[in-house]
C-alpha positions as CSV (number, residue, x, y, z in Angstrom):
1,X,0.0,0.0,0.0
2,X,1.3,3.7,-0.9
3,X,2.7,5.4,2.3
4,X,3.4,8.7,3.5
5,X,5.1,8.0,6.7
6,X,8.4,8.8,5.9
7,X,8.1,12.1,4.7
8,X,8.9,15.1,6.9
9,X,5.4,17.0,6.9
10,X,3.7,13.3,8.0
11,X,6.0,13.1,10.8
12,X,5.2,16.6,12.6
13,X,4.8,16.2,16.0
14,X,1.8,18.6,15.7
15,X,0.1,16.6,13.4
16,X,0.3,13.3,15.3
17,X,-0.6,14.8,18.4
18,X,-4.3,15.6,16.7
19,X,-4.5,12.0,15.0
20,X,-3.5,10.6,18.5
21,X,-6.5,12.7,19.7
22,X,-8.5,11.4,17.1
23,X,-7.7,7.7,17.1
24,X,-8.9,6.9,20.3
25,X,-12.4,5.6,22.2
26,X,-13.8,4.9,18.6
27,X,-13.0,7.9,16.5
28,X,-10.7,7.8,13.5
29,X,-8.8,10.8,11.9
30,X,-7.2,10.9,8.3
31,X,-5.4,13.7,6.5
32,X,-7.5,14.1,4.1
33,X,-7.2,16.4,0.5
34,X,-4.4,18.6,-0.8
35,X,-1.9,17.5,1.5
36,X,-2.0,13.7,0.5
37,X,-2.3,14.3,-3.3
38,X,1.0,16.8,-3.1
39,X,2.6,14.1,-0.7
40,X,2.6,11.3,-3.3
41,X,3.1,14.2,-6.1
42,X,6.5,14.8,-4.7
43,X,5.4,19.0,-4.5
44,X,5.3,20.9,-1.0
45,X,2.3,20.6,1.5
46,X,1.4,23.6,3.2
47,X,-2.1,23.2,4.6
48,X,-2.7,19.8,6.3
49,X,-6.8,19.2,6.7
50,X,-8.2,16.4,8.5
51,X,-11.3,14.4,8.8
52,X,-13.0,12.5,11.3
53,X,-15.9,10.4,12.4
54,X,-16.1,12.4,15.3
55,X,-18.9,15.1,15.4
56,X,-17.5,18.8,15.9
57,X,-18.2,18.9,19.8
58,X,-16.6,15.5,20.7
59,X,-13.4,17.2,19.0
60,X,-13.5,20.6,20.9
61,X,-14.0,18.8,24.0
62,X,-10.8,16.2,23.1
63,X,-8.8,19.4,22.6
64,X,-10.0,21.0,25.7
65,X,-8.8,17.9,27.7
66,X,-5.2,17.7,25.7
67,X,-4.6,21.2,26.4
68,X,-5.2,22.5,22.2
69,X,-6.9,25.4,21.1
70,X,-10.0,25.0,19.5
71,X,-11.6,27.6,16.9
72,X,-15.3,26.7,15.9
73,X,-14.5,27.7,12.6
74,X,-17.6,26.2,10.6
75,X,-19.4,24.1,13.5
76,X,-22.6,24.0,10.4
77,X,-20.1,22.1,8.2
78,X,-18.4,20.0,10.7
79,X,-15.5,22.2,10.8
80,X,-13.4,23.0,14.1
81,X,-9.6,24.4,13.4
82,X,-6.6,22.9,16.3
83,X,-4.1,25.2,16.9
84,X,-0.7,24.1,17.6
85,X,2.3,26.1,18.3
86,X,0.7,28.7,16.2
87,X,-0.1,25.8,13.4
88,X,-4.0,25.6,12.3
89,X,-5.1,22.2,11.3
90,X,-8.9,22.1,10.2
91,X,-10.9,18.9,11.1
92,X,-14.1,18.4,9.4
93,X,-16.5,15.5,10.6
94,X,-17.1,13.0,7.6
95,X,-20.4,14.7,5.8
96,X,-23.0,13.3,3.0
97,X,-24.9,16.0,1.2
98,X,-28.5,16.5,2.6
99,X,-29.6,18.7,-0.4
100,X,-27.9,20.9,-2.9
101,X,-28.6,24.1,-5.2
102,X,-25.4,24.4,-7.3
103,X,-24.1,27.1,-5.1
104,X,-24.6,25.8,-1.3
105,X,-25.0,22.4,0.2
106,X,-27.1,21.3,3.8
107,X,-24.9,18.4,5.1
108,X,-25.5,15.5,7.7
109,X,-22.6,14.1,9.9
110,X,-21.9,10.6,9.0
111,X,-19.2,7.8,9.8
112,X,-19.2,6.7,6.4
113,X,-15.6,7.4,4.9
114,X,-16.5,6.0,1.0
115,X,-19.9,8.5,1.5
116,X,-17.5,11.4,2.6
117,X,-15.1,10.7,-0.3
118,X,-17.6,10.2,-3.3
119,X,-19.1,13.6,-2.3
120,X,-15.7,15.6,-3.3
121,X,-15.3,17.0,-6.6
122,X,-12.0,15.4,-7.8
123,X,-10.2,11.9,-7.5
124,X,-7.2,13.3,-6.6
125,X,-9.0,15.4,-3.7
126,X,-10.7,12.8,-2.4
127,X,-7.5,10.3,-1.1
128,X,-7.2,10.3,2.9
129,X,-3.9,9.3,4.8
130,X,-4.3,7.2,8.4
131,X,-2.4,7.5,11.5
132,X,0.1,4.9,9.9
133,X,0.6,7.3,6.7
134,X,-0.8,4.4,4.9
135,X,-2.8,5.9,1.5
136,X,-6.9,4.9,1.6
137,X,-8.1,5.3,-1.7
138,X,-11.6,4.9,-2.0
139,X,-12.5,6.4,-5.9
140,X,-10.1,5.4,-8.1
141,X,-7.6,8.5,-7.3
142,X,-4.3,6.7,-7.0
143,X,-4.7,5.8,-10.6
144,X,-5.0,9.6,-11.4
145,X,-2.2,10.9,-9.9
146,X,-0.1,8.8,-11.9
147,X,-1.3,9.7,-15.1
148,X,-1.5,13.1,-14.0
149,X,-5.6,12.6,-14.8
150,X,-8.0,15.5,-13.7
151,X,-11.4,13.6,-13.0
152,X,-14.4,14.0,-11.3
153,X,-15.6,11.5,-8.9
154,X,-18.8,9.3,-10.7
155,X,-21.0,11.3,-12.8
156,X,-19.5,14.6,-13.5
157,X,-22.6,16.5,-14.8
158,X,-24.0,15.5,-10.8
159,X,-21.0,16.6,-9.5
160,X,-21.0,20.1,-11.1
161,X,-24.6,20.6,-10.2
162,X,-24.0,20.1,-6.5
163,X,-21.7,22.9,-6.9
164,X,-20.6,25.0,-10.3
165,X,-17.9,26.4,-8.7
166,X,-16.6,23.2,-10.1
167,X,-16.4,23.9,-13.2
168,X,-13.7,26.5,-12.4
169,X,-11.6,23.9,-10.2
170,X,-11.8,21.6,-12.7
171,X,-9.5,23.5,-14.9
172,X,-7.7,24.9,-12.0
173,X,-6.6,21.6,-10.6
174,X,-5.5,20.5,-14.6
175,X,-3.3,23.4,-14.7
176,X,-1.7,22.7,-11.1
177,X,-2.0,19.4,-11.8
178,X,-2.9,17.5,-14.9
179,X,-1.0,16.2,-18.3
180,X,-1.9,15.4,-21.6
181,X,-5.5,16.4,-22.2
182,X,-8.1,16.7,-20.0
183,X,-10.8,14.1,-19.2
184,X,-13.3,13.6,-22.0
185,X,-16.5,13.5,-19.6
186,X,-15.4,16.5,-17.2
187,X,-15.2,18.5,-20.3
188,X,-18.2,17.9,-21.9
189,X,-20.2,18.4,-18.5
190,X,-18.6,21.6,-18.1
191,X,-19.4,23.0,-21.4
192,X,-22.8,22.1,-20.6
193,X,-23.3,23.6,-17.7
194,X,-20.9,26.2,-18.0
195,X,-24.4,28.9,-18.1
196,X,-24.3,27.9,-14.5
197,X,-21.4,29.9,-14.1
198,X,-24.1,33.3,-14.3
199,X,-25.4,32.0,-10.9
200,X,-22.4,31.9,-8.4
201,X,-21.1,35.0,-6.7
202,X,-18.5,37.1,-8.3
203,X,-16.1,36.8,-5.6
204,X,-16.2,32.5,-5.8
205,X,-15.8,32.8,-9.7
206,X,-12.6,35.4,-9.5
207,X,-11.2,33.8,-6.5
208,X,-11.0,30.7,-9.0
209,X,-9.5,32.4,-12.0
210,X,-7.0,34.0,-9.5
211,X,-5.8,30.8,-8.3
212,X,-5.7,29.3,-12.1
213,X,-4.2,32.2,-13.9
214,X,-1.3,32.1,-11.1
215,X,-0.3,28.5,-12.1
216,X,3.3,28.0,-12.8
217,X,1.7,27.3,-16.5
218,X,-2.0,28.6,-17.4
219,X,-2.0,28.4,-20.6
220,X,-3.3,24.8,-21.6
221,X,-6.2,25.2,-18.8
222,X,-7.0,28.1,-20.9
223,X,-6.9,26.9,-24.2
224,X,-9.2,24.4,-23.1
225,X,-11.8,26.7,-21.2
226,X,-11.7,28.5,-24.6
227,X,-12.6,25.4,-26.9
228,X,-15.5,24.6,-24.6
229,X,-16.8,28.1,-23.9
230,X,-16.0,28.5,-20.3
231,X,-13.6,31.1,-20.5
232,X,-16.2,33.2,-22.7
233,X,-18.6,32.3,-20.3
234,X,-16.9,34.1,-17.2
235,X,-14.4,36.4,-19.6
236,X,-16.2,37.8,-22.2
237,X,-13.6,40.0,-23.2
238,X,-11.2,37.7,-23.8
239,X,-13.1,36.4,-27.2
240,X,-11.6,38.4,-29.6
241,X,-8.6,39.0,-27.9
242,X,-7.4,35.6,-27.3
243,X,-4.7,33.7,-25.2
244,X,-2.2,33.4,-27.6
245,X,0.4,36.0,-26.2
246,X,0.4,33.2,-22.7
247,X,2.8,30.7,-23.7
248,X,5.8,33.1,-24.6
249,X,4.7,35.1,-21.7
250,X,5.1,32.2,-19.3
251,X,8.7,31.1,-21.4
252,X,9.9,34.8,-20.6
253,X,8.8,34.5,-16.6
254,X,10.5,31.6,-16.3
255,X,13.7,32.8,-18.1
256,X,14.1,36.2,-16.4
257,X,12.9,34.8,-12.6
258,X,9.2,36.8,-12.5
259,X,6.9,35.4,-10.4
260,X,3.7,34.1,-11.8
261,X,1.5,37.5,-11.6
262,X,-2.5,36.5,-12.1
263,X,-3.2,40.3,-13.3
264,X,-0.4,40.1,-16.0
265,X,-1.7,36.9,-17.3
266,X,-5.2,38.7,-17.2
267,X,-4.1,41.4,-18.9
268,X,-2.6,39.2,-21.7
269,X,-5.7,38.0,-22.4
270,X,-8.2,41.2,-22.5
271,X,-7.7,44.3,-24.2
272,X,-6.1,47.3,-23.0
273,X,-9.8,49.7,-22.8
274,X,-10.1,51.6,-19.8
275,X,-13.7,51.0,-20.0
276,X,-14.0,47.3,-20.8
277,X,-11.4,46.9,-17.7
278,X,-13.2,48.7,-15.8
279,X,-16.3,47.3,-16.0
280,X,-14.6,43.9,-16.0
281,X,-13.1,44.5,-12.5
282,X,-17.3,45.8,-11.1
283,X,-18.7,42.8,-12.3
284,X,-15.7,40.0,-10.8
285,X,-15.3,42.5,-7.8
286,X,-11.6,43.0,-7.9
287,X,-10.3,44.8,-5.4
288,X,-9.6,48.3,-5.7
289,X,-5.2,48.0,-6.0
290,X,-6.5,45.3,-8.5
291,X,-9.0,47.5,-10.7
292,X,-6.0,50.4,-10.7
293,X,-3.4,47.9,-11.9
294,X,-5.3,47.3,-14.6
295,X,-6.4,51.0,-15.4
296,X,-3.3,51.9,-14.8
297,X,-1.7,49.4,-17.5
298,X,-4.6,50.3,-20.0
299,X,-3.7,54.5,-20.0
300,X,0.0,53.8,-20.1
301,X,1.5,55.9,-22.3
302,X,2.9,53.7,-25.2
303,X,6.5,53.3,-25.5
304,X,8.6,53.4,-28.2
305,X,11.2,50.1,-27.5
306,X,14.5,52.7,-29.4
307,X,13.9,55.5,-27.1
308,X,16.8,56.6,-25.3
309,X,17.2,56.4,-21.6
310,X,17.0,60.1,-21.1
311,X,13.3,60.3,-23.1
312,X,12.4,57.1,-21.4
313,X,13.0,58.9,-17.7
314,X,11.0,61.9,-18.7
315,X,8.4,59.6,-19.9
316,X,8.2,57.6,-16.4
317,X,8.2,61.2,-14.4
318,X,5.0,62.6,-16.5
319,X,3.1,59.3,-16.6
320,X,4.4,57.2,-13.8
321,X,5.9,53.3,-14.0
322,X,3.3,50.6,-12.8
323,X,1.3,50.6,-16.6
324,X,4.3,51.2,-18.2
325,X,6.1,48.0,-16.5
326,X,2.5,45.9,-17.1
327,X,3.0,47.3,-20.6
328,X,6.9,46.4,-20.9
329,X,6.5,43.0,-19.9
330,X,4.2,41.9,-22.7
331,X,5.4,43.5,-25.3
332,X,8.4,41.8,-24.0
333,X,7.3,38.5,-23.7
334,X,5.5,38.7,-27.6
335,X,9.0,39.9,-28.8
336,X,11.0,37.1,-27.3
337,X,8.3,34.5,-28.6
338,X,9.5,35.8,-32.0
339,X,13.0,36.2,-30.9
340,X,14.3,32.6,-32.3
341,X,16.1,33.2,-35.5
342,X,14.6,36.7,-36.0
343,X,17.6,39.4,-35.5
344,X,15.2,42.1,-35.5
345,X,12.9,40.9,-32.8
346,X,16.5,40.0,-30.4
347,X,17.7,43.5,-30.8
348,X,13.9,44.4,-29.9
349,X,14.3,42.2,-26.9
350,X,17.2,43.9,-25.9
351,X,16.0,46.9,-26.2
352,X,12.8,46.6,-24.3
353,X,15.0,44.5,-21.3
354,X,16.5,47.6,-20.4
355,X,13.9,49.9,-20.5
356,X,11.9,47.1,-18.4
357,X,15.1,47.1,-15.5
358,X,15.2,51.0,-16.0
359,X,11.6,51.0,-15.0
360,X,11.3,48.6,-12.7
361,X,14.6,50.3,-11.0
362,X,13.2,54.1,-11.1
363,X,12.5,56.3,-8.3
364,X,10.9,59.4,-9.2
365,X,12.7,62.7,-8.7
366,X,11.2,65.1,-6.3
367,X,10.6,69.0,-7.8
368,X,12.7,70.8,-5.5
369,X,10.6,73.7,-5.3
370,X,7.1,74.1,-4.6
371,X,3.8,77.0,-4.3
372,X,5.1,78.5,-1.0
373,X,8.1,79.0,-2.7
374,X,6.2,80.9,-5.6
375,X,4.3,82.8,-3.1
376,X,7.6,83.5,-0.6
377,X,8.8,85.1,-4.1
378,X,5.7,88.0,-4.6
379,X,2.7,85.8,-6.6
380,X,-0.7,86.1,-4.8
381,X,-2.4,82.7,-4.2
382,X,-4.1,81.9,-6.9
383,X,-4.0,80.4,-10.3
384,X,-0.8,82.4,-11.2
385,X,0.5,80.0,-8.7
386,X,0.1,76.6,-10.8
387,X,1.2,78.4,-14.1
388,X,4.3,79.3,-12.9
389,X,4.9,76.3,-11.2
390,X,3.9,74.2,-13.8
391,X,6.0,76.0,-16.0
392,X,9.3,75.5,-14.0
393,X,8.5,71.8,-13.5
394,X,8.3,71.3,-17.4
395,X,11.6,72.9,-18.3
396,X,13.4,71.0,-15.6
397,X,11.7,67.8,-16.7
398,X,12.7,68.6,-20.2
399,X,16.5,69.4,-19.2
400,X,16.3,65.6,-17.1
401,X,16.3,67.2,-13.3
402,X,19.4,68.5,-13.4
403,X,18.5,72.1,-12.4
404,X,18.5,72.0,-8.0
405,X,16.6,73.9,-5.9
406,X,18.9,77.0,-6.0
407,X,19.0,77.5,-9.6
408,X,15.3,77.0,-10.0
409,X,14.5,79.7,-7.7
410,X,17.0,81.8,-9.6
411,X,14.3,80.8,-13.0
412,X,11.2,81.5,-10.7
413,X,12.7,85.2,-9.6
414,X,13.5,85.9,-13.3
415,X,9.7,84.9,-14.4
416,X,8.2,87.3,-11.9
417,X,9.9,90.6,-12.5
């Protein structure tokens, strides 16, 4: 049988304290999810969740004995979080579903571990781990992870109307997770249902896309939500636009070190209207720094990759960097996709690398002077005030900030006689 006992998160003292809790007087605990399926997919575990036969009050009052703190977390879904040393590990009592709407489900507590697992969404999710480490497979998951096979558990079209949030993890997890192309039936039941989509809150459906457009590798989750219409579905804008600038973009973040940036995959897929964004980011509910990133890469002044380093910092000073770098990086990424035998497009490259570390690198340069000054000098408040400050602002920009604070009041005393 597959183990998990020798590796190092298994073996945390924390974590077999709470399965010693568990596995006593009748009860039984098993990791449970995402910490077993990256286990025996050789990739970090982070988050360790648990499950148990145990109803949620039989658990708080085990902690309370063993001296562990218990947070009633989710006490209508089973759910009671054990604190350790500062470590949360969530316990959820073994659930069937009592009655579902495609957004929410009512659950009964049950002691039935092949009824907990075949009401999960995916094989791979649905593996538990006992207190030996030993691997309990109850739907066919084991099978999966080695062929690197995204599946729903039974019927897919019933699992994606118990929740259509599904849909989204589907192609999530097959980004994260998955090889080769994804499974026949999933696909077909998400294109059907994919309407569905409409019905769940904005915040559930960006949350998803979040999560799958920050994947070490989007882009065949993507093509795939585009041949069946999902990615329409929930990103309209994309249609016409398409996701063909991803794969170079993704080449170029993993050759130059970026970190996988979900808003500059999303904005390699829409395109660059300050009005379509910003409508895009009321109806998903971005957050607000998320909305401006993307206004902000939309106005960004366009930038011509042969510019010289002087025009380029006057450019960054009137305009300001974070569009411009948004901006930089794909056009970068499209010019090294074209880079491969193509002269032109390496010297393009080139070019727009530097600009890119010049940006990314700039600090803008503080105008040493400022209205008291203009005041201090004779000019009554008022609009006379901006003009002339304006005015002085411009010519140092345009001479590249090399005029300081004494010489500029020198200009400013000259303008006002």
């Amino acid at each position: 049988m597959t183990g998990l006992a020798d590796q190092a998160w298994f073996r945390d003292p924390a974590l077999g304290r709470i399965l010693a809790l568990l596995n006593v007087d009748g009860g039984e605990g098993r990791v449970v999810g995402g910490a077993v399926r990256n286990g025996l997919m050789g990739l970090p575990v982070s988050d360790i969740d648990i499950a148990t036969t145990l109803t949620p009050e039989i658990v708080m009052e085990r902690a309370a004995v063993a001296g562990i703190k218990a947070v009633p977390t989710g006490l209508q879904h089973g759910t009671v979080t054990l604190v350790i040393d500062g470590k949360p590990f969530e316990v959820t009592t073994l659930r069937t579903d009592v009655e579902t709407d495609g957004r929410h489900a009512k659950v009964a507590f049950s002691t039935d571990w092949k009824a907990d697992a075949e009401r999960r969404d995916l094989t791979i999710n649905a593996l538990y781990a006992d207190a030996k480490g030993e691997v309990v497979d109850l739907v066919g998951g084991l099978a999966d992870i080695e062929k690197r096979n995204i599946r729903f558990i039974g019927d897919a079209a019933k699992r994606i109307a118990e929740d259509h949030l599904r849909i989204l993890r589907f192609f999530r997890f097959f980004a994260y997770y998955g090889s080769g192309r994804p499974d026949a039936e999933g696909l077909k039941a998400c294109s059907a249902a994919r309407s569905k989509l409409k019905t769940l809150s904005a915040e559930r459906v960006w949350s998803e896309l979040r999560k799958l457009l920050g994947a070490a590798d989007p882009g065949r989750a993507l093509l795939w939500m585009r041949q069946v219409a999902v990615l329409t579905e929930i990103l309209p804008e994309s249609e016409r636009w398409g996701i063909d600038a991803i794969p170079s973009l993704v080449t170029t973040e993993k050759a130059l070190g970026w970190t996988p940036d979900p808003l500059l995959r999303l904005a390699a897929i829409v395109p660059p209207d300050a009005a379509r964004l910003e409508a895009l980011a009321a109806r998903l509910k971005l957050s607000n720094a998320e909305a401006a990133t993307l206004k902000a890469w939309a106005m960004a002044a366009p930038v011509n990759d042969d510019m010289s380093s002087a025009a380029f910092e006057r450019l960054l000073y009137r305009n300001g960097a974070d569009g411009i770098v948004t901006r930089l990086k794909l056009a970068l990424g499209v010019a090294r996709g074209k880079a491969e035998g193509d002269f032109d497009e390496m010297a393009r490259s080139a070019r727009l690398t530097k600009l890119l570390d010049q940006a990314a690198n700039w600090k803008k340069p503080q105008f040493p002077i400022n209205g008291g000054d203009v005041m201090s000098a004779g000019i009554a408040s008022g609009p006379r005030v901006g003009e002339l400050l304006a005015g002085l602002e411009n010519q140092w920009v345009e001479e590249n900030f090399v005029s300081d604070r004494a010489a500029l009041l020198a200009r400013l005393q000259e303008r006002v006689q």
